[in-house]
N, C-alpha and C positions, 0 to 999 in steps of 0.2 A: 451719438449712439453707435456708430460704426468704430469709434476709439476703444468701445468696453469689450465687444468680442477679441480685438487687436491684441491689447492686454491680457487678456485672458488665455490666448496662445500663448504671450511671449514669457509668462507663469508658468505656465504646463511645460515648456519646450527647457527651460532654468530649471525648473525641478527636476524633470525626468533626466538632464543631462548630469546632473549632480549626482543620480542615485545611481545611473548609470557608471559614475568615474568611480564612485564608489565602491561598486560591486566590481569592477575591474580590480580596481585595487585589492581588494579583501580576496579575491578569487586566487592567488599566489601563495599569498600568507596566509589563506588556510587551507592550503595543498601543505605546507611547510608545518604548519602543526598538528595538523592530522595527522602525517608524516612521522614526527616525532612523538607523537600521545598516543597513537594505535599502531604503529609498526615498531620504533625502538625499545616502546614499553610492554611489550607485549614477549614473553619469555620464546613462546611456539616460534615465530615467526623471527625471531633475531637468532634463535637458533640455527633455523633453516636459511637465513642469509647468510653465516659463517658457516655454516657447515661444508659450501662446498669450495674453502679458504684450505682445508686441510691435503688437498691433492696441488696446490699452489708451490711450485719450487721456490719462491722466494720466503714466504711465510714458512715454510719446511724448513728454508737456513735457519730462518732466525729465532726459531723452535730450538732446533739442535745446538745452537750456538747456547742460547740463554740456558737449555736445562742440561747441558753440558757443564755450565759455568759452576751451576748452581750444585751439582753432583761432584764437583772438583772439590769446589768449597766447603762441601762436608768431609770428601777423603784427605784436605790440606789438614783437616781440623784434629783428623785421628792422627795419635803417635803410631799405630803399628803401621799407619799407612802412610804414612809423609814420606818418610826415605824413598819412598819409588814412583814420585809424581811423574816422572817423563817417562816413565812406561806405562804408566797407566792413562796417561792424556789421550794419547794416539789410539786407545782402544773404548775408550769410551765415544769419544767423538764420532766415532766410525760406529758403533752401537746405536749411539741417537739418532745417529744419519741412518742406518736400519731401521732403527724404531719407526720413524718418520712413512715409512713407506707400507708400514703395515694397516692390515684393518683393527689393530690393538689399537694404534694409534687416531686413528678416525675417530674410535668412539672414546676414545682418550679427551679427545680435540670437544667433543659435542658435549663429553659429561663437565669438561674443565669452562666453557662457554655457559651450560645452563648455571653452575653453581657461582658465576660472576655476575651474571645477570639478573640471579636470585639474589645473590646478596643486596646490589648495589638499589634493586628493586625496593627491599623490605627494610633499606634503611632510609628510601626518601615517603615511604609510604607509611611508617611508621613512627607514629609521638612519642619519644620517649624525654622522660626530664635530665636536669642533670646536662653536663657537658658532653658533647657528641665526642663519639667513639670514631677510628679509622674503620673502612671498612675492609674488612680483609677473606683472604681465600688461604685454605688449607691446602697443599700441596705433595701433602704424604701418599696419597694415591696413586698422585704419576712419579711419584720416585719411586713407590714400592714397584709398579709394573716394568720402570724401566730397569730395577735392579734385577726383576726376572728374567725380564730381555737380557744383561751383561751376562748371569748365568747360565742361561741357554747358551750365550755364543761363548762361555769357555774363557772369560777375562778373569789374569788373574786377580784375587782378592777381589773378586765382584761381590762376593757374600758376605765382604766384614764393609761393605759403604751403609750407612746408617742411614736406617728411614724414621727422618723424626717428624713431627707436625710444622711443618714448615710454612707460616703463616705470609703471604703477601700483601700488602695492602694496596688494594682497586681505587680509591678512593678516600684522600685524607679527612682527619676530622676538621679542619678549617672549612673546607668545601661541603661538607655534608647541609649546613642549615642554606647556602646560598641556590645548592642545586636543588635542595628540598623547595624551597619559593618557587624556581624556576619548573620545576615538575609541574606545584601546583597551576599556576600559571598556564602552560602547555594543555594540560589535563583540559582547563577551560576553555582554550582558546581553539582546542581542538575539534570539539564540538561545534561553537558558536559563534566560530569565524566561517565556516564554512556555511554555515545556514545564513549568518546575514550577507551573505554575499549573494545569495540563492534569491534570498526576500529583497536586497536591493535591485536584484535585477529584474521581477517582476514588478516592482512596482514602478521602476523607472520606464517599462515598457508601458505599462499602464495606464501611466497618467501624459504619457507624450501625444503629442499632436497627430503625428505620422509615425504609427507603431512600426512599420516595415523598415523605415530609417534609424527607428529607438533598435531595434533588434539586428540590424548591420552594424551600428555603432557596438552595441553589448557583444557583438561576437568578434567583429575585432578584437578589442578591448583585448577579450578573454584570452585571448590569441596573442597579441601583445605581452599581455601576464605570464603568460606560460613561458614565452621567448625568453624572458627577463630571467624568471626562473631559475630555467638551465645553466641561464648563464652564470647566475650567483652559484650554482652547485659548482660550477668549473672554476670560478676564479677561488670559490673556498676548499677545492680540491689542491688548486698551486698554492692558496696559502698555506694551508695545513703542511704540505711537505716541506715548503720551504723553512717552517718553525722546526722543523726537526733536528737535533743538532748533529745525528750520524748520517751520512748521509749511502750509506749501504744500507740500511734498512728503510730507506724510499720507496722500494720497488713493492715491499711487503704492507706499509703504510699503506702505499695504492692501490694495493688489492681490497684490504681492510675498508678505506672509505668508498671505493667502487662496490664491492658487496652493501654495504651501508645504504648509500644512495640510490638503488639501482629502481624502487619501487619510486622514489622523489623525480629521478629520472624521466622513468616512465607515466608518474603524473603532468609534467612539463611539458611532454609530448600529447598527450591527451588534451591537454587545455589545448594548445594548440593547434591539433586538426582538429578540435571539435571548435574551435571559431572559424577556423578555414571554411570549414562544411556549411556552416550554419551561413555563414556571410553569404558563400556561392550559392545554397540554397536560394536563400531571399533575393539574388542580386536575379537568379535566370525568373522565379516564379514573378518577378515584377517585370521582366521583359517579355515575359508569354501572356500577360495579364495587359500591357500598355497597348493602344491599338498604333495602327504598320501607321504614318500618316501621308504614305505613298497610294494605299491602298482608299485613304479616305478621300484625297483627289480625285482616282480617278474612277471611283465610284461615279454614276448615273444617277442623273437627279430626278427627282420622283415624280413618275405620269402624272397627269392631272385627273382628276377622276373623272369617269364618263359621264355624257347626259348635260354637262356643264358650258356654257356657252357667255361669254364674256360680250355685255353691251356696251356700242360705239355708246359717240355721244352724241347721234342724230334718230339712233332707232331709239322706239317707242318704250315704255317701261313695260318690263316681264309681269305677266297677270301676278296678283297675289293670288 
């Protein structure tokens, strides 16, 4: 009889340990796509992550350099303009390097971010038949602002550079149906990674033996996960720049995926003091709860009660 209760622990103690490693585990990976399904996909809020990329001196090079590039390439293309590219280089560069510092340019930076974000949004959100399309961004808007800036500062032939619809593409049509899977995926996983991590963790508390120990171990854990976390954002931050093949616009990349990360970040941390806490919580509330057994020594052992009188074994027996 005494083997069935035995068992019946070491059931409880296997399961609740399982649901417990479980909900550790799931506790990361659905900070990571939370992460990605409510903060990347969300237009508001990627906004206001890159928004404050636009006062960033390195992302400001590489701004000016690119639509620099791009502003040459249209005046190489004109006859009236060709013959005078080396005087006109040095005045444009120094214009975008202007542009860059202005509040034109801020909202330049926020309108050119929401309408990539829209795009690339409404092409994995959206069924359409037929062979996938690139997804691309018009760019006639910040050449036309910037051709106002050269004419303001007085460059010559700043008013024959051509503002045409100059289309980029964000995202090629090869990559569109694989990242579309991967959205939907996310989408899901976003939700419902984080709630079964929620539900394994009650019920692994649940069904243990010694809830106080099930909920040290769950808070570690949790604590554990977070650590790991961070750590994958750091090593996929050195991968990321290392794949890059210029290696002057590293500094810019790292601001990029630093604004990116910085909510994933501060999830990492959170997981983490919040098992810190949890753990210390339980460990002092089980020491204030155990009794001292210094104290239980040298406790007094208890009078005997009055009126009570103990017989030898020659005196008479006590009346009934």
């Amino acid at each position: 009889m005494a083997s069935r209760p035995s068992r019946s622990l070491r059931v409880r103690g296997a399961l609740s340990a399982a649901l417990i490693v479980l909900a550790c585990l799931l506790a990361p990976c659905g900070a990571l796509a939370a992460w990605a399904a409510y903060g990347l996909a969300d237009t508001a809020r990627y906004v206001t992550a890159m928004s404050p990329l636009a006062a960033d001196p390195a992302v400001r090079d590489v701004v000016a350099d690119t639509v620099g590039d791009g502003i040459m390439a249209q005046v190489d293309g004109r006859p009236d303009v060709r013959p005078m590219p080396g005087a006109v280089r040095p005045f444009v560069h120094d214009a975008v390097v202007s542009f860059t510092r202005t509040a034109a340019f801020r909202a330049a930076w926020d309108a050119g971010n929401r309408a990539v974000h829209d795009a690339v949004l409404r092409a994995l959100r959206e069924e359409r038949g037929g062979r996938p399309q690139d997804v691309t961004v018009d760019l006639a808007p910040v050449t036309a602002q910037m051709k106002r800036q050269l004419t303001d500062d007085h460059m010559p032939l700043a008013n024959r550079i051509p503002v045409e619809h100059t289309t980029v593409s964000v995202l090629p049509a090869q990559e569109v149906d694989r990242f579309r899977r991967g959205f939907r995926v996310l989408e899901f996983a976003g939700f419902w990674l984080p709630s079964a991590a929620v539900a394994f963790a009650v019920a692994g508390i649940a069904v243990a033996a010694c809830r106080r120990r099930a909920i040290t171990a769950t808070a570690l854990g949790t604590a554990l996960g977070g650590a790991f976390l961070g750590l994958a954002v750091a090593i996929g931050r050195r991968l990321t720049l290392a794949d890059l093949p210029e290696e002057a616009r590293r500094p810019a990349a790292g601001a990029v995926y630093d604004a990116l990360t910085e909510t994933l970040r501060y999830a990492a941390w959170l997981l983490v003091a919040l098992g810190l806490v949890v753990a210390l919580a339980t460990w002092l509330t089980r020491r204030r709860a155990a009794p001292d057994p210094l104290k239980t020594l040298a406790a007094p052992a208890p009078a005997a009660p009055p009126n009570m009188t103990v017989a030898g074994p020659g005196d008479p027996p006590m009346p009934g």
